[in-house]
C-alpha positions as CSV (number, residue, x, y, z in Angstrom):
1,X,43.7,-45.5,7.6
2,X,44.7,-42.2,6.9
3,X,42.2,-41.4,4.9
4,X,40.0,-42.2,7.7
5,X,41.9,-39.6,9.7
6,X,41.6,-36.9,7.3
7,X,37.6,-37.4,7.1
8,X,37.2,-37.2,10.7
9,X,39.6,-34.1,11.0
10,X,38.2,-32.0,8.0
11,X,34.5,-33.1,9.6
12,X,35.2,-31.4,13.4
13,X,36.9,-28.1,11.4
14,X,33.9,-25.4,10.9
15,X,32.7,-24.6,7.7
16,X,32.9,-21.0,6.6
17,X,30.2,-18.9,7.5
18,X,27.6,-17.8,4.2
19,X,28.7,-14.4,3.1
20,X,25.1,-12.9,4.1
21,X,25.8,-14.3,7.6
22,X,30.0,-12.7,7.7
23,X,30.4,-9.3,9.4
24,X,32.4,-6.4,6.9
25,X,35.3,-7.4,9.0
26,X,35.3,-11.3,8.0
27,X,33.9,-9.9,4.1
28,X,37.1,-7.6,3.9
29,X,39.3,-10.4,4.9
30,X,37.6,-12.8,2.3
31,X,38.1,-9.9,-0.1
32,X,42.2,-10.4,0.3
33,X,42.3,-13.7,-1.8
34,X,42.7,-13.9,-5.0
35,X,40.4,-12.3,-7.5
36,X,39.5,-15.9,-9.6
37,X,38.6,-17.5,-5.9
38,X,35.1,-18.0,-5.2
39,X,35.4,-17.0,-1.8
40,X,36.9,-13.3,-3.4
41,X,34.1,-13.1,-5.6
42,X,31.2,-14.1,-2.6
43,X,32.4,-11.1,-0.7
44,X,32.1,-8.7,-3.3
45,X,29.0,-9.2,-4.7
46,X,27.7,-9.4,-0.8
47,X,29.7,-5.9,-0.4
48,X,27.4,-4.5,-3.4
49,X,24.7,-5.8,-2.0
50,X,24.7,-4.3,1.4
51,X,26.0,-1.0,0.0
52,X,22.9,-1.6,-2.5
53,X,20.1,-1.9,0.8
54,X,22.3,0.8,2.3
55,X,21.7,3.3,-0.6
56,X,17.7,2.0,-0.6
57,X,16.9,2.4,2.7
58,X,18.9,6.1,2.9
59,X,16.4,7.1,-0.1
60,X,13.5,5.9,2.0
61,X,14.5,8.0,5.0
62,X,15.3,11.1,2.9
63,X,11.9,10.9,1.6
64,X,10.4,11.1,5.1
65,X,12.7,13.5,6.3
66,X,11.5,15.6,3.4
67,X,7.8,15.3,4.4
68,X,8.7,15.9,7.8
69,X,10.7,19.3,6.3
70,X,7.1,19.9,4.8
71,X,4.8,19.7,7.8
72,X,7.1,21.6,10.1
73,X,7.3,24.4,7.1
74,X,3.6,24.7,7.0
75,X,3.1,24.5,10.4
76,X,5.6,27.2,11.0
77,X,3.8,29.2,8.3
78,X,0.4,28.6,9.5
79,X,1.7,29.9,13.2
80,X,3.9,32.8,11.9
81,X,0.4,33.8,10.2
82,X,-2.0,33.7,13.1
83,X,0.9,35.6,15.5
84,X,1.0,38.2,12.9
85,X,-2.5,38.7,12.9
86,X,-3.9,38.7,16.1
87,X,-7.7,39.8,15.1
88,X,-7.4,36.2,13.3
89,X,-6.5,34.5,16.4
90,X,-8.5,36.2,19.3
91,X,-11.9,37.3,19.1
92,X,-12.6,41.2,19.7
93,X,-14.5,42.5,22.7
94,X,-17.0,44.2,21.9
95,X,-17.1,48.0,22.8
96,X,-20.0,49.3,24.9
97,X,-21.7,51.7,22.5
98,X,-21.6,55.2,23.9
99,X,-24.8,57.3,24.5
């Protein structure tokens, strides 16, 4: 009978959530166990992992923050250029010829 009571018990408690689904707040507590537990050693590799995506996805966005650095510099350019030579940018009236 009491193992009966222990089945039905350990069946209502939750199960830990996956480490993919924990928040860094659940993943640092999981970290605090002991370094041979398998719980210890799910939160650290999931740790890497999002630091891992972290790292990717800044490299991505540094890449088009570069380009974006790019356009605006030629734009800039090509603008600084026309300003500084207004013949370029407006056409010239032309002078009555004098008689």
């Amino acid at each position: 009978m009491a193992r009966t009571e222990c089945v039905s018990a350990c069946a209502s408690m939750p199960l830990s959530k996956a480490p993919a689904d924990m928040t860094l707040d659940e993943l640092a507590q999981e970290k605090w166990k002991r370094e041979d537990n398998l719980d210890h050693l799910q939160a650290k590799a999931e740790v890497l992992r999002r630091e891992s995506q972290s790292q990717l996805n800044a490299r991505v966005s540094q890449k088009r923050n570069a380009r974006y650095m790019l356009w605006s510099a030629i734009a800039a350019a090509v603008s600084a250029a026309v300003l500084r030579w207004p013949r370029l940018s407006r056409p010239t009236r032309q002078r009555p010829a004098l008689t």
